[in-house]
C-alpha positions, 0 to 999 in steps of 0.5 A: 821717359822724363824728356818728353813733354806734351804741348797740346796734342804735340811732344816735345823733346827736352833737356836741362843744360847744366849751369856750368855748360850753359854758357859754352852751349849757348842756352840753358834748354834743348826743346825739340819738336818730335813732330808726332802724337803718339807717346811711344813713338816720341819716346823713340824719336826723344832717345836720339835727340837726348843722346845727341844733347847729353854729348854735345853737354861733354862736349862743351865741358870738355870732359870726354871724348865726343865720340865715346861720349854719344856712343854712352848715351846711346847705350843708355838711352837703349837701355832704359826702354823698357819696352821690348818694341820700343829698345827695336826701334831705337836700335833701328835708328841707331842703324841710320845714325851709324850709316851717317856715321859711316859716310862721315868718318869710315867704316872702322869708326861706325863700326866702333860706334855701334859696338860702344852703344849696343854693349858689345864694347866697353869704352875705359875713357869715361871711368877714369874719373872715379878712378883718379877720385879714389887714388889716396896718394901724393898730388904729383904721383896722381898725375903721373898715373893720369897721364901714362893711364891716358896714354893706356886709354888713347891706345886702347879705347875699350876693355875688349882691344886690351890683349896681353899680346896686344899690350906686349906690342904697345910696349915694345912700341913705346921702346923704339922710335919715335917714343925711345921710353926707357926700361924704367918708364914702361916699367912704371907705365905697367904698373899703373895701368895695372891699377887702373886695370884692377879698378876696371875689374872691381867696378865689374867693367873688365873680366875678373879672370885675366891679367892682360897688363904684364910687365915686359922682360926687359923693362924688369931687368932694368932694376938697378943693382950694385954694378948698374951706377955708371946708368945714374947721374954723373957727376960734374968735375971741379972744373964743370962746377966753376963753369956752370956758376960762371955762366949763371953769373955772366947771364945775370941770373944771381939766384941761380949762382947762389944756388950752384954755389950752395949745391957745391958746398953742401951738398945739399939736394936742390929741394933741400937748397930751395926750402931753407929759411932764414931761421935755418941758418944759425950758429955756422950751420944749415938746418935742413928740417925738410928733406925726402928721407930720415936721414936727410934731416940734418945740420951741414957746417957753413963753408967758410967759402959760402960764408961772405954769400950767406951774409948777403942773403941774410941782409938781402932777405931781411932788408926786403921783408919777404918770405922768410926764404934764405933765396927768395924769388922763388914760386911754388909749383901746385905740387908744393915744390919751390925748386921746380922753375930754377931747376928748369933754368938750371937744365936749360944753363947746362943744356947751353954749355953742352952736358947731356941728360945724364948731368942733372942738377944732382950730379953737383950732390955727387961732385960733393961725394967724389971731393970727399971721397977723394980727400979720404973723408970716411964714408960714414962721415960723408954720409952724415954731410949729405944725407945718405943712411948710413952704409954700415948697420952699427952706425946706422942704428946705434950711432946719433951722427958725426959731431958738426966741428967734425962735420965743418973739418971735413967739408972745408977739403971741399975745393973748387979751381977759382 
């Protein structure tokens, strides 16, 4: 065993701390006295030291539950005693350790204890790290299955608890109280946990044999179809529009104005609104060169009520020598997202002025569409303003778009009650 070394007739036990933990365990080596001369049996008496150290490392890193972190250790340390007698005797001591255990924390956390360092259990915690590691996808959608997975995890510490029927009861405990998640995040939780579940199995830690993770019937029939629109946004009336902008106004928040004034002549998705440059802004028309699907890539008209706006932004921006940003003063996210923060002061403006959950800063999106459709704009033609694919299949393959003076004829039916 590498952690034991002799000093005179004595062992010792050992262990190296890390560089990056030695600051938070306050030494960078454990060296103990095994108080003993004969090597098999310091080998033993080591094991239990060097579990407790390898823990208390996990511990100070922060990078695992305690609890499940010394129960590996065991486990380990147990599994590399080679000697028959030797693995005994360690299980002997982990034996007194669990009634230790038993006195501080009860009954059931001994008993899981023991059955995580014996192998009878598998903990899920510590290979979450190896399975976020190989998830090839975007930043933001990494941490959404961190997180329900986490939640998996908290509920389920081992592959042994995970039942189809005990998961079927998680499920419906997330949709009642106090949780009240809704069909579409037990849905996505499922999902997830599903691939994470799927990793359990390749890496040989969960049965091959069983799919325990089976998404409930009632969070498959919330998929939305074409009667479902009334569980979508809704969107703001004219009225709503001057209000929100109003508020924005009194508060002194000018950014947010702005950004309510371009939503509700363009059209335009916030993230679309909150990436335009000043270089995207020419010839009467916004450029928007980012946006979340093909047919969101677009130019919108200038409305001839955004016009004097646009012009202050322009000398604002140039006049400062900032970003390049047509708003400026807005800050990245770690996901790259420039219209996280004003979108929250957007939801916290509207959750002031009374609008519930269902109005969001998309609901100004459909303000636009329902002014257009009201005006008897076509929809085709809408669908060019906003960014939609078209809704009928020669168009939508054949047709390069409505002409921009088209485009600015429609837009400008766009009113508001100022």
């Amino acid at each position: 065993m590498p952690n034991i070394e002799r000093r005179g007739n004595t062992w010792y036990a050992t262990l190296h701390v890390p560089k990056d933990a030695q600051d938070a365990v306050g030494h960078s080596k454990f060296f103990k006295t095994l108080k003993t001369t004969d090597k098999r049996q310091a080998e033993q008496r080591a094991a239990v030291l060097v579990a407790g150290w390898k823990a208390e490392i996990q511990r100070a890193r922060g990078d695992s539950d305690p609890f499940i972190a010394e129960a590996m250790q065991w486990k380990r340390g147990i599994e590399q005693q080679h000697n028959g007698d030797a693995a005994e005797g360690l299980e002997l001591h982990l034996t007194d350790y669990a009634e230790e255990l038993e006195a501080k924390h009860g009954t059931e956390k001994a008993r899981g204890f023991v059955s995580i360092a014996t192998g009878q259990q598998t903990p899920m915690l510590h290979v979450m790290p190896s399975w976020k590691a190989q998830l090839a996808l975007a930043p933001k959608t990494i941490d959404q299955m961190e997180k329900d997975v986490t939640r998996f995890v908290s509920k389920f510490q081992t592959v042994e608890q995970v039942t189809r029927q005990h998961v079927r009861s998680w499920f419906q405990e997330l949709a009642g109280e106090p949780e009240n998640l809704s069909p579409s995040s037990i849905k996505r939780i499922a999902g997830f946990c599903r691939n994470f579940w799927g990793y359990l199995q390749e890496s040989g830690a969960a049965p091959t044999d069983d799919q325990p993770i089976i998404t409930p019937a009632f969070a498959k029939a919330s998929k939305r179809g074409k009667g479902s629109r009334s569980n979508g946004w809704v969107p703001f009336t004219p009225s709503d529009v001057v209000t929100l902008h109003g508020e924005a106004t009194r508060k002194g928040d000018q950014e947010l104005a702005d950004l309510i004034l371009l939503g509700a002549y363009t059209g335009a998705r916030i993230e679309e609104l909150c990436s335009l440059k000043l270089d995207h802004v020419t010839n009467g028309a916004f450029a928007i060169t980012e946006s979340k699907t093909d047919a969101g890539v677009r130019q919108v008209p200038i409305h001839s009520k955004l016009t004097p706006i646009v012009e202050r932004l322009k000398v604002t921006r140039k006049a400062a020598d900032d970003d390049g940003y047509l708003l400026a003063g807005l800050t990245f996210n770690k996901y790259g997202d420039r219209s996280n923060a004003i979108g929250k002061r957007f939801g916290r403006l509207k959750d002031s002025l009374g609008f519930g959950g269902k109005h969001v800063f998309h609901s100004i999106r459909k303000t636009v569409v329902t002014l257009l459709e009201n005006a008897g704009v076509s929809e085709n033609l809408t669908a060019d303003i906003v960014g939609h694919d078209k809704p009928r299949i020669t168009y939508g393959l054949y047709s390069g778009g409505a002409l921009l003076e088209v485009k600015r004829e429609a837009l400008e039916k766009v009113r508001y009650p100022w």
